[in-house]
N, C-alpha and C positions, 0 to 999 in steps of 0.2 A: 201217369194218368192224363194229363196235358196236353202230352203228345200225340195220345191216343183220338184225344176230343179233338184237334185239330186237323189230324187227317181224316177223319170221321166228316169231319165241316168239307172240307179240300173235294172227297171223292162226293160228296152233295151236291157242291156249285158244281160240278164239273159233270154231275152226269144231268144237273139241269141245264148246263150248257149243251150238251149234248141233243138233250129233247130240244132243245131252240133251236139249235142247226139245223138236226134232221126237220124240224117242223119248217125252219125256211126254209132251206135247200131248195124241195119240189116249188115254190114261190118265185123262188132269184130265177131259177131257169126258166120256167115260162116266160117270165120281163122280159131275160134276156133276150130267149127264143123270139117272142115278139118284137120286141125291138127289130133283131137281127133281119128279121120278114119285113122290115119296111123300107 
C-alpha cells in the first residue's frame, strides 16, 4: 500500500514538472530568440 502512495506522489511531481516546462518552454525561447536578434 506504500508503494502504491509513493508512486502515486512520483507521477504528481512529475506531471507538475511537466506543466512547468511546457509553461516555460514558449518563455526560454523567445529570450533566447531575442537575445539571439541582437
Amino acid at each position: 500500500m506504500w508503494g502504491v502512495e509513493v508512486a502515486v506522489k512520483a507521477e504528481r511531481s512529475r506531471f507538475q514538472f511537466m506543466c512547468m516546462f511546457v509553461t516555460f518552454l514558449p518563455f526560454c525561447t523567445s529570450v533566447i530568440l531575442s537575445l539571439h536578434h541582437k
